[in-house]
C-alpha positions in Angstrom: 0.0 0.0 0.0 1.0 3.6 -0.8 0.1 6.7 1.5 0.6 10.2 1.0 2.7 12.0 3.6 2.8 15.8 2.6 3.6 17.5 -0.2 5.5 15.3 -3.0 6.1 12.4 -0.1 4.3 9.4 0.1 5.0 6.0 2.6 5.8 2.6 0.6 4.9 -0.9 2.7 6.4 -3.4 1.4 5.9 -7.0 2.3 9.0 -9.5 2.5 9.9 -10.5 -1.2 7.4 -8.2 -3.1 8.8 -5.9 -5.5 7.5 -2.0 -6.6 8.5 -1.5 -10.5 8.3 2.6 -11.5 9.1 4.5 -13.9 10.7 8.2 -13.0 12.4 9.8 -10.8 12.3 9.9 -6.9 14.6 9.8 -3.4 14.4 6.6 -1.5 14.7 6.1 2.2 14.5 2.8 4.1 12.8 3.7 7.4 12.4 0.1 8.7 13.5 -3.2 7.0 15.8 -3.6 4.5 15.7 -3.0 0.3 17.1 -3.4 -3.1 17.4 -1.2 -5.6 19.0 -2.6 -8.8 21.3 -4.9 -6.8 22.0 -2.0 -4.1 21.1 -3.0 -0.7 19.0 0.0 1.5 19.0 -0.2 5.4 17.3 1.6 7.4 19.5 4.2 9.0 21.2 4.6 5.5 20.7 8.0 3.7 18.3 8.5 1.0 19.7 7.7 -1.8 18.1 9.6 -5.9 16.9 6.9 -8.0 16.8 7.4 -11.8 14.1 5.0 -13.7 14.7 6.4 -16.6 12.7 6.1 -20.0 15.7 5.6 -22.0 16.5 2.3 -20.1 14.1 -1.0 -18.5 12.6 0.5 -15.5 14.1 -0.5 -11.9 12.3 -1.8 -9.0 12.0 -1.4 -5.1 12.7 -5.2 -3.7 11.8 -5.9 -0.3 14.5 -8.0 1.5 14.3 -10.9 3.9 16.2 -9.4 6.9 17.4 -10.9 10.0 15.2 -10.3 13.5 16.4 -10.8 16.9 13.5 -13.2 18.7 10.8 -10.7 19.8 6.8 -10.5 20.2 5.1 -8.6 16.8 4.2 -6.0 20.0 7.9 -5.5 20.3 8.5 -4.9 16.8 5.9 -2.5 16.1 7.2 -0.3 18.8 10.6 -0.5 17.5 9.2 0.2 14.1 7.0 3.6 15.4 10.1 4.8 17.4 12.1 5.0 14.3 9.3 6.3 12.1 8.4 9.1 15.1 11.5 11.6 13.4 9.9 11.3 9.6 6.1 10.8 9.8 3.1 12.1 12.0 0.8 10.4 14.5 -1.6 9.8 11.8 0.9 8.1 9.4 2.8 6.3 11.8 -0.6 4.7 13.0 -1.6 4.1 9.6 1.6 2.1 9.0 1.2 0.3 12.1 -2.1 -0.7 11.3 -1.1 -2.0 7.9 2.4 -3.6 9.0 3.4 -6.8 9.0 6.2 -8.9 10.2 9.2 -8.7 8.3 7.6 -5.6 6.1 9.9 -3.1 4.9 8.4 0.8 5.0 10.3 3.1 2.1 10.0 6.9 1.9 9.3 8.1 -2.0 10.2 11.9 -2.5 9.8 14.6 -5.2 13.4 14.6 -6.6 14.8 17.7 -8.2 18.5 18.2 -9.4 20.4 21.1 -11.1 21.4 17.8 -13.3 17.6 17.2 -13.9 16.4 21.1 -14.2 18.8 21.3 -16.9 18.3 18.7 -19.2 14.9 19.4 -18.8 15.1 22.5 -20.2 15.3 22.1 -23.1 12.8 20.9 -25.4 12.5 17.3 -26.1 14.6 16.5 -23.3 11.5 16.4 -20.3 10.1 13.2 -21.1 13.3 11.2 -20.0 12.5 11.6 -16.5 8.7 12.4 -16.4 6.5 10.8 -19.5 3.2 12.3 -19.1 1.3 9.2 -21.0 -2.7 8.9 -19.9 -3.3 6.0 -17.8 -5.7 3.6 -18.0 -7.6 4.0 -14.6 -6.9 7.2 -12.4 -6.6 5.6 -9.1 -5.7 7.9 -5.9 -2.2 5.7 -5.8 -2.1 6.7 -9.1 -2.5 10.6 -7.9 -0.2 10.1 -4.8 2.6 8.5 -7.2 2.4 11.2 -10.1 2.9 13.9 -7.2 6.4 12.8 -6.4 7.0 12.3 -10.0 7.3 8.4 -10.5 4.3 5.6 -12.3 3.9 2.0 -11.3 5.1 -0.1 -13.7 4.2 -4.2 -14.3 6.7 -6.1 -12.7 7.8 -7.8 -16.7 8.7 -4.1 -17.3 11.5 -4.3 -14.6 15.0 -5.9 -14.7 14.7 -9.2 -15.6 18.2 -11.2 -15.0 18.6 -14.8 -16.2 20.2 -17.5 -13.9 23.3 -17.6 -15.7 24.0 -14.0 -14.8 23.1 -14.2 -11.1 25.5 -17.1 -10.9 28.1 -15.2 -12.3 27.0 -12.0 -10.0 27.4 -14.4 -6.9 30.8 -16.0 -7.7 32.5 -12.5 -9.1 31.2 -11.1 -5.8 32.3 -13.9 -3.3 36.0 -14.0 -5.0 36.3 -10.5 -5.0 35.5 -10.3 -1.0 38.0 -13.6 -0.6 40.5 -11.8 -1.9 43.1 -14.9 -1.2 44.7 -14.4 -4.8 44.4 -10.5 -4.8 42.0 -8.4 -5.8 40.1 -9.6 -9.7 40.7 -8.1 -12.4 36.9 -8.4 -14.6 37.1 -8.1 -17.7 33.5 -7.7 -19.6 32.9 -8.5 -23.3 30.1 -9.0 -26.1 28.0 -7.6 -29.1 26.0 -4.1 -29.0 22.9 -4.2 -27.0 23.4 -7.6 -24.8 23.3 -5.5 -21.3 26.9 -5.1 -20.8 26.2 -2.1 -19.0 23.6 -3.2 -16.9 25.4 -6.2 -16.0 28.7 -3.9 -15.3 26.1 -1.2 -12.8 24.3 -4.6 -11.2 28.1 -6.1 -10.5 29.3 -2.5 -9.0 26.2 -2.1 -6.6 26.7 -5.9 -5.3 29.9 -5.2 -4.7 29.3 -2.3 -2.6 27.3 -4.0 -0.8 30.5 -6.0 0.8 33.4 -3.9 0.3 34.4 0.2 0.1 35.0 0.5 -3.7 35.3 -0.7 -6.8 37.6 0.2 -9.3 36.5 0.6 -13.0 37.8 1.1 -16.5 36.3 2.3 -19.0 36.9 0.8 -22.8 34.2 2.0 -24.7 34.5 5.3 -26.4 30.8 5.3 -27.7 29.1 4.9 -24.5 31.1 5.7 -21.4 29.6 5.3 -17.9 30.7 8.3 -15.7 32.0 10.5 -18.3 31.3 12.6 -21.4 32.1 10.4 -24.6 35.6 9.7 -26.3 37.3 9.1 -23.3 39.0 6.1 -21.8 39.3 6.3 -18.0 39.7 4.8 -14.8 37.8 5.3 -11.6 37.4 4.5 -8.2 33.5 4.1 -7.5 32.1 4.2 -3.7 28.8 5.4 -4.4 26.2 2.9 -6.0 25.0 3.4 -9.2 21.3 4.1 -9.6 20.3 5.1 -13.1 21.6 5.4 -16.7 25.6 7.3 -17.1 23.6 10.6 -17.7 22.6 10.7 -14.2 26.1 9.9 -12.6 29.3 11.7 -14.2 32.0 11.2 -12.2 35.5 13.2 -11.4 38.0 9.8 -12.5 41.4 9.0 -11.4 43.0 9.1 -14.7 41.2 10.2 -18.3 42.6 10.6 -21.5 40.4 12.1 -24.1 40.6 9.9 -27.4 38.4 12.7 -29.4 36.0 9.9 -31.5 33.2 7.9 -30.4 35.4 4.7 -32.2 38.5 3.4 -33.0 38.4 1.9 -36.4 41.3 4.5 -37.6 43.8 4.4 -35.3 44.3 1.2 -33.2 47.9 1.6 -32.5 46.9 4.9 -30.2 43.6 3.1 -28.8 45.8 0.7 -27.5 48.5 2.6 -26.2 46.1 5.0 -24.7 44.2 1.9 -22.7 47.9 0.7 -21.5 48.5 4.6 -20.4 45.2 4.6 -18.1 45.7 0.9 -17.1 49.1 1.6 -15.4 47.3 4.1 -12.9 45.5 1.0 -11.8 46.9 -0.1 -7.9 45.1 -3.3 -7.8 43.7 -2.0 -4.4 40.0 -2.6 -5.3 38.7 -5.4 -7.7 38.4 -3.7 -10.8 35.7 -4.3 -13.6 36.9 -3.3 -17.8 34.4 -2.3 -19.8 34.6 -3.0 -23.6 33.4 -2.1 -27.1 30.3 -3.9 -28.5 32.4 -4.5 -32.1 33.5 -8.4 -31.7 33.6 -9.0 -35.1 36.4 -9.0 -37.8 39.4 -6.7 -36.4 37.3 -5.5 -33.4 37.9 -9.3 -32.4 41.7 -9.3 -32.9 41.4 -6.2 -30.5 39.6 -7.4 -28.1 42.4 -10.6 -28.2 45.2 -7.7 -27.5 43.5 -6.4 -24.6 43.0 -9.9 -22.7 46.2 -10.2 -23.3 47.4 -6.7 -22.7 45.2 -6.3 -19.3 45.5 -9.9 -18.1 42.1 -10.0 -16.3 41.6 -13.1 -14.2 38.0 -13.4 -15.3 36.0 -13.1 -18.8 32.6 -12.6 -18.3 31.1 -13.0 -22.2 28.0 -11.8 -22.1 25.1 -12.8 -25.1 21.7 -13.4 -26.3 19.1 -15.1 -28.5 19.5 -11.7 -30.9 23.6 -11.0 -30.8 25.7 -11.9 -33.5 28.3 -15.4 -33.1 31.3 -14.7 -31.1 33.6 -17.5 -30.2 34.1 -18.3 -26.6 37.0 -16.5 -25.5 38.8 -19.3 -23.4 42.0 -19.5 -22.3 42.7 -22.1 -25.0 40.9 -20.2 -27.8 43.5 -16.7 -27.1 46.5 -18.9 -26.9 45.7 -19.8 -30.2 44.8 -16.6 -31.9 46.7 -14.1 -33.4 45.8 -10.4 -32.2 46.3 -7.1 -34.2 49.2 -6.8 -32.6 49.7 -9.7 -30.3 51.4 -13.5 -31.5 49.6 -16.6 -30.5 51.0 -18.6 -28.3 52.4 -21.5 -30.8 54.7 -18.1 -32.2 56.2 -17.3 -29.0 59.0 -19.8 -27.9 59.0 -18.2 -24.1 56.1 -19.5 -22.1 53.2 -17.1 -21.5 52.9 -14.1 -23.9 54.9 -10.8 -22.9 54.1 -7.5 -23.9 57.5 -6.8 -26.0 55.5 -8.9 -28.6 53.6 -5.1 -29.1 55.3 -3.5 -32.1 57.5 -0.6 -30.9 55.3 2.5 -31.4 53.9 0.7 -27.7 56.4 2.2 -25.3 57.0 0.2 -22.0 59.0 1.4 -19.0 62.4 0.0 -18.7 61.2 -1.8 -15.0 58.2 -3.4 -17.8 61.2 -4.7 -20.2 63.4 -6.0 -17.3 60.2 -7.9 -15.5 57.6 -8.6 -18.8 54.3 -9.4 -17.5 52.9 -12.8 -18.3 49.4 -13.9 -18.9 48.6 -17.4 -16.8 45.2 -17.8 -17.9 41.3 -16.3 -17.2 38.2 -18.0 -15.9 35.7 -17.6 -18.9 32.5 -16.9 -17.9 29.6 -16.6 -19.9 26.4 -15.5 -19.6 23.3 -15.4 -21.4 21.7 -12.4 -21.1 17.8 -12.0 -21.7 17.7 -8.3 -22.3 15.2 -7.6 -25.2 16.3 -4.9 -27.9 14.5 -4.4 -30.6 17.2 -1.5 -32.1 18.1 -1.8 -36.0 21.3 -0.3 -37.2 19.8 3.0 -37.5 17.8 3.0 -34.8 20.7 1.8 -32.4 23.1 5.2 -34.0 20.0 7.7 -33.1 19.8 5.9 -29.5 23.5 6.1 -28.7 23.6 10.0 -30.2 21.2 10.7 -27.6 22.4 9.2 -25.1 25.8 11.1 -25.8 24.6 14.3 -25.8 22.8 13.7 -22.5 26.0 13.2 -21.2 27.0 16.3 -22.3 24.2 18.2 -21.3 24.6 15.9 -17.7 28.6 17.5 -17.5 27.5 20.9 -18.3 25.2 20.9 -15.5 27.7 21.3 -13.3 27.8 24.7 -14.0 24.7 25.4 -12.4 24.3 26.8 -9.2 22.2 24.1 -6.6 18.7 23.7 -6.3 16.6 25.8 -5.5 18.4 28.5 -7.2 17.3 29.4 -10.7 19.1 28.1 -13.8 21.4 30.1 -15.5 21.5 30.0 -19.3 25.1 29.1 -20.6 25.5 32.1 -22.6 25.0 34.4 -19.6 28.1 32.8 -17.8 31.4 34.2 -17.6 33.7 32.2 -19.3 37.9 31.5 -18.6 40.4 34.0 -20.4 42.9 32.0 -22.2 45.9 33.4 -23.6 47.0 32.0 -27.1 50.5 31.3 -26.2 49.7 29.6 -22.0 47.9 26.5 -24.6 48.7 24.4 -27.2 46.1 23.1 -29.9 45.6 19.9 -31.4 42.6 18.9 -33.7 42.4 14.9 -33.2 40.2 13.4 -35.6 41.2 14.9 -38.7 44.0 16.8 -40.6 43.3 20.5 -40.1 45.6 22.8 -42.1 46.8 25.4 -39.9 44.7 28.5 -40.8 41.7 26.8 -40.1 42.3 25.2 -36.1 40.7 28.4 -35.0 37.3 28.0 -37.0 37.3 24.5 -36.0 37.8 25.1 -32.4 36.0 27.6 -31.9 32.5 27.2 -30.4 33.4 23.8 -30.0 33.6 20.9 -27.4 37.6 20.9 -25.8 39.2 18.5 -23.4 41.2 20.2 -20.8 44.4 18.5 -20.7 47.8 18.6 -19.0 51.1 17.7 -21.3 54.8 17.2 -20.3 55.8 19.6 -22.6 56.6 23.3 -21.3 54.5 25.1 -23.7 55.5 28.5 -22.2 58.1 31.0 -23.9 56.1 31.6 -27.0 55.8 35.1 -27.4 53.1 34.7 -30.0 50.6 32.1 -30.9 48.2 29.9 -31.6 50.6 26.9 -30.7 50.1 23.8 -32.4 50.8 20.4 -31.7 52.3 18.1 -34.7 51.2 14.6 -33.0 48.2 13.9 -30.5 49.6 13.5 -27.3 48.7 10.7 -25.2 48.0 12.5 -21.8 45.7 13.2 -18.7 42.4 15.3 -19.3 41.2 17.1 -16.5 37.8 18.3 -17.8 36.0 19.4 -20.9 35.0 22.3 -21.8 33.0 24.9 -24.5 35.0 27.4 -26.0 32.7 30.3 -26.7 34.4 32.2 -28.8 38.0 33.6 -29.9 39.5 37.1 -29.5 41.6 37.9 -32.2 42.6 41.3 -31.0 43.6 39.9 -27.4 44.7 37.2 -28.5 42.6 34.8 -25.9 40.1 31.7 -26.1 36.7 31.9 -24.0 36.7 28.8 -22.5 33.1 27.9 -20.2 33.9 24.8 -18.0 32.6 23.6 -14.3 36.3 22.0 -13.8 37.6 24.1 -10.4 40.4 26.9 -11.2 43.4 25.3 -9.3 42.7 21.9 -12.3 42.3 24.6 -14.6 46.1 26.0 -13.5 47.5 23.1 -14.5 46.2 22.9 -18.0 48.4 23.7 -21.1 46.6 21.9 -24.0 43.3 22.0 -25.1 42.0 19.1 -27.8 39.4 19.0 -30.2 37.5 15.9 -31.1 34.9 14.1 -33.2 32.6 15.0 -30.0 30.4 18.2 -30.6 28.1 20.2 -28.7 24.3 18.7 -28.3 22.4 21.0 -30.8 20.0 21.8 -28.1 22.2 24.0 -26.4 22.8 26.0 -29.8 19.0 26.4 -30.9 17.3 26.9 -27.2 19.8 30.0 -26.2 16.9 32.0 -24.2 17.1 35.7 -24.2 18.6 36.9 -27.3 17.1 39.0 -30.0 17.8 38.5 -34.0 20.1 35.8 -35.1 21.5 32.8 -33.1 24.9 33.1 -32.1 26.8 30.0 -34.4 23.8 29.1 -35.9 22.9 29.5 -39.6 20.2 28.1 -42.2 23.0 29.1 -45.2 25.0 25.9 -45.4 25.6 23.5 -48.2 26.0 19.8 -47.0 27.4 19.3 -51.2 31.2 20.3 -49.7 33.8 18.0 -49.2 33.3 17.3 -45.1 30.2 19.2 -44.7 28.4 15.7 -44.1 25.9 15.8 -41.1 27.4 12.1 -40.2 30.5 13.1 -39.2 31.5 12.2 -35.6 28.5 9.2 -35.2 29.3 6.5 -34.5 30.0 3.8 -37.3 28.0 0.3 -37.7 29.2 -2.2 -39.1 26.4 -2.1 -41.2 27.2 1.4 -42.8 30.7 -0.3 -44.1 29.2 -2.5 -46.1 27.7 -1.8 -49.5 23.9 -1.2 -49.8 21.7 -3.1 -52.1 19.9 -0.9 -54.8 16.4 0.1 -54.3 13.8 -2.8 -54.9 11.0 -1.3 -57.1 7.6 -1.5 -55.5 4.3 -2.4 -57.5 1.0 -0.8 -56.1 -2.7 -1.8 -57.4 -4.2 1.3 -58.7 -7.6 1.8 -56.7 -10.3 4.3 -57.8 
C-alpha cells in the first residue's frame, strides 16, 4: 500500500519479497527493513539515496528484502518500528503504518526529486520526457495521484529488470572472490555484441559489490558509451557510491582520463591501445576492478579485443550474449593462446612461455622496469552469460539511441555549471567564461587533418578537453601553438570554447572544472565530439540571429556531411543493395 505523507512524499509498505517496479524519478529512504534497488542494498538508517528509472532504459524496482530479527513479540517490533518512524512521519501516518504492518515488512519513503542535473536537461525541449512521461493511464486511481505527485508511475513487474540464472550465478561468484581476496583483488574483464546488457550487468556487478566492500575500481573501454564521463574518453575510476540510473545521471571526477576525441576506434588502433595501457598503469590493484569493452567483436574489433586480454591480463571473462547478438567465439584461455591479435602472436609463435608485452610492435612504449620484468598472462576463468535483455534497435535505430544518449552526457557534464537547487538556472551564454591566452595552450585537432589556418574556426564554439602535457609550452611570445602529434595525456575536464578574440589574443573557455585543475592545463583538444544541438537552438534571451547558428549551409562540400562524428556500424561499411522497385494496385 501507498500513503501520502505531505507534499511530494508518500509512505511505501512493502511485504517480504514483493517488488515495486516505477518508472521516474524519486529519493528513496528505508525507514524500517531492508531493500534493493538494482542490486543495491538500503537499510534503514542509511541516507536517501536519488533513483533514476529512466525512460531511455528497463525500469528499476523497489525489492523488499528478507532481513534478519532478533526473537521478539510482533508487540515489540511494532514499537521498535514507530520509534524509528516518530522523526519522519506524523501520528496519523505512523498509525496508519502500524495498522497495515506486517512482520518482516519493509516501510520506504518516496520523495519529489529535483536536481540542477535534472532542471537542466529538462530544459530544453524534447529532453523532459526522459524523466517524467506524461502518457494517460488507464484508470486514475488515488495511488495513481499520490505517485504522479512525487513524479514516478507504477510499472508491471515484466517491465522491470529481468536477469537470467546464468547472470546471477556469475554476479554471486565474481562477488564472493572479490570479498575472498586470497589471490588478490580480480581483475573483470566484460565483453560481447552491441545491446546484450553489458552495462547493466557492469552497474548490477558495482552495486553488489558495494554491498560488501568500500569500492570498486573501474575502466572504462568503450568510447561510444562511457559510464561516468562525457564520450571519447578512456578512463579509470574509483567508485564508492552505487549506481542508480543510466551514465547521464552519474558523471563522475576519474582517477585518470585521457580524451581519445571519437566515439570509435576503427582508424587508429595503435593509439587506442596505447592509450588503454597509459590509463591501465594508474590502476593499484587495491579494489577489484571491472573493464568495460566495445560492442564491435567482429572482424578486427575481435583481434582487438584478443590484445586487450592479453594486454590487461584479467583473471575473469565474463562474455555476455543473447538469442538476438551476433556469433562470437568463446574466448577461453585455449581459444586466445591460439589466436593471433592485431598486434599480439599466439602462443604456438612465442617460444617463451606465456605471452609478454615486447610482442607489441615498438610504437607501444614500455617502461624500462616493464622490459626487465615482462608481464605474463597465466590464464582467465571464462565466464559466460546469457543475457535476456530484449532490444528491438536496427542499425539505424541503435546510432539515433546512442547519439542521444551522448549528448545527455554532455548536457549531464555541463550541468555542473549550475548553481544548486533551488536557485534558478542560469543559461550558458550568460556565464562568464575563462580568459585564455593563445600562447599559455597548445592546440591539437584529433580526428582529422586540419591545415593550420583553419584550427581556429574548428575550435572555436566547439567541445575541448582540458588537458595537461609534459611539454613546457611557455616561452612563445606569440601564438596559436600547435601540436604536430596527438599527445597521449591526462584530461582534467572538458569544456565549450565560446568564442575567440583575435585582437587579445585569448580563447573563451566555459567549464565547471575548479580553477586550481584549470592552472594546471596547457593543452586544449578537439575531437569528433560536438556540442548537443540543443544548447545551440534553445539560447533564451537573445534577439535576431543565433549566435553560431545559420540556415545558409551546403551539406554538397567536401566534409560538410551531417554524419560526421557518429558513430559507425558495421552495417554502414558495407555496400547497400539498390532500391527494390515496388508495384501498387491502382484503386479508384
Amino acid at each position: 500500500p501507498v500513503r501520502p505523507v505531505g507534499p511530494g512524499r508518500a509512505l511505501l509498505l512493502l511485504p517480504v519479497n514483493q517488488g515495486f517496479t516505477f518508472s521516474g524519478i524519486c529519493r528513496v529512504t528505508c525507514l524500517y527493513g531492508q531493500v534493493q534497488v538494482f542490486g543495491f542494498t538500503i537499510s534503514q538508517g542509511q541516507p536517501a539515496l536519488d533513483v533514476f528509472s529512466v525512460y531511455t532504459h528497463t525500469h528499476l524496482s523497489i525489492n523488499a528484502l528478507h532481513y534478519s530479527m532478533p526473537e521478539k513479540s510482533k508487540k515489540e517490533i511494532k514499537r521498535e518500528a514507530r520509534t524509528l518512524l516518530k522523526s519522519h512521519l506524523n501520528l496519523e501516518d505512523r498509525c496508519w503504518s502500524m495498522h497495515n504492518f506486517s512482520p518482516l515488512c519493509s516501510i520506504v519513503l518516496l520523495e519529489h526529486l529535483k536536481t540542477s542535473t535534472v532542471s537542466f536537461i529538462t530544459s530544453y525541449p524534447g529532453s523532459s520526457y526522459i524523466f517524467v512521461q506524461e502518457s494517460p493511464a488507464l484508470q486514475i486511481t488515488p495511488e495513481y495521484l499520490v505517485l504522479k505527485s512525487i513524479g514516478i508511475r507504477k510499472e508491471k513487474k515484466k517491465k522491470g529488470i529481468q536477469l537470467s540464472e546464468s547472470t546471477l550465478s556469475a554476479l554471486e561468484e565474481l562477488v564472493t572472490v572479490s570479498c575472498e581476496e586470497v589471490d588478490g583483488c580480480p581483475v573483470i574483464l566484460v565483453c560481447g555484441c552491441q545491446d546484450v546488457g553489458k552495462s547493466t550487468f557492469n552497474r548490477y556487478l558495482i552495486n553488489q559489490l558495494l554491498n560488501s566492500i568500500p569500492c570498486v575500481d573501474y575502466m572504462e573501454c568503450d568510447l561510444g558509451q562511457t559510464e561516468f564521463t562525457p564520450p571519447g574518453c578512456i578512463s579509470l575510476l574509483n567508485i564508492t557510491e552505487p549506481v542508480l540510473g543510466p551514465p547521464f545521471t552519474h558523471q563522475r571526477t576519474p582517477q585518470k582520463m585521457v580524451y581519445y576525441g571519437k566515439t570509435c576506434c576503427k582508424e587508429n588502433y595503435e593509439n587506442y591501445i596505447e592509450t588503454i595501457k597509459y590509463v591501465f598503469s594508474s590502476y593499484k590493484r587495491e579494489s577489484p576492478l571491472i573493464i568495460n569493452t566495445m560492442g564491435w567483436v567482429t572482424d578486427q574489433g575481435l583481434l582487438l579485443l584478443i590484445d586487450l586480454v592479453r594486454l590487461l591480463s584479467p583473471s575473469h571473462v565474463v562474455q555476455i550474449s543473447c538469442s538476438q547478438s551476433k556469433y562470437m567465439p568463446n574466448l577461453t584461455p585455449q581459444y586466445v593462446d591460439d589466436m593471433d591479435g592485431l598486434y599480439t602472436k599466439s602462443k604456438a609463435k612465442i617460444k617463451n612461455q606465456g605471452f609478454k608485452l615486447d610482442e607489441f610492435p615498438e610504437i607501444l612504449e614500455f617502461a624500462d622496469e616493464e622490459k626487465e620484468n615482462p608481464v605474463v598472462f597465466t590464464g582467465h576463468k571464462l565466464m559466460c552469460v546469457r543475457s535476456e535483455f530484449p532490444h528491438r534497435k536496427t542499425a539505424r535505430s541503435r546510432d539515433t539511441f546512442n547519439r542521444m544518449l551522448r549528448d545527455l552526457a554532455v548536457l549531464s557534464y555541463l550541468s555542473q555549471l549550475q548553481p544548486p537547487v533551488p536557485k534558478p538556472l542560469s543559461s550558458l551564454h550568460s556565464l562568464t567564461p575563462y580568459q585564455v591566452p593563445f600562447n599559455a595552450v597548445a592546440l591539437r585537432i584529433t580526428h582529422a587533418d586540419v591545415a593550420p589556418t583553419h584550427i581556429l574556426y574548428a575550435m572555436n564554439a566547439n567541445w575541448v578537453g582540458l588537458c595537461k602535457i609534459l611539454d613546457d609550452v611557455r616561452g612563445y611570445t606569440d601564438g596559436p601553438i600547435l601540436l604536430a602529434q596527438t599527445p597521449i595525456c591526462d584530461c582534467v575536464g572538458f569544456g565549450i570554447c565560446r568564442g575567440i578574440d583575435m585582437e587579445k589574443r585569448l580563447y573563451h573557455i566555459l567549464t565547471p572544472v575548479p580553477p586550481e585543475e584549470l592552472r594546471t592545463v596547457n593543452c586544449l583538444l578537439v575531437g569528433a565530439i560536438v556540442i548537443p544541438q540543443c544548447i545551440l537552438k534553445n539560447q533564451y534571451g537573445i534577439e535576431g540571429a543565433v549566435p553560431y547558428v545559420t540556415t545558409d549551409y551546403n551539406f554538397k562540400l567536401p566534409g560538410a556531411s551531417g554524419l560526421i562524428g557518429t558513430r559507425e556500424t558495421e552495417e554502414s561499411h558495407k555496400e547497400k543493395p539498390p532500391p527494390r522497385f515496388r508495384f501498387y494496385r491502382k484503386t479508384k
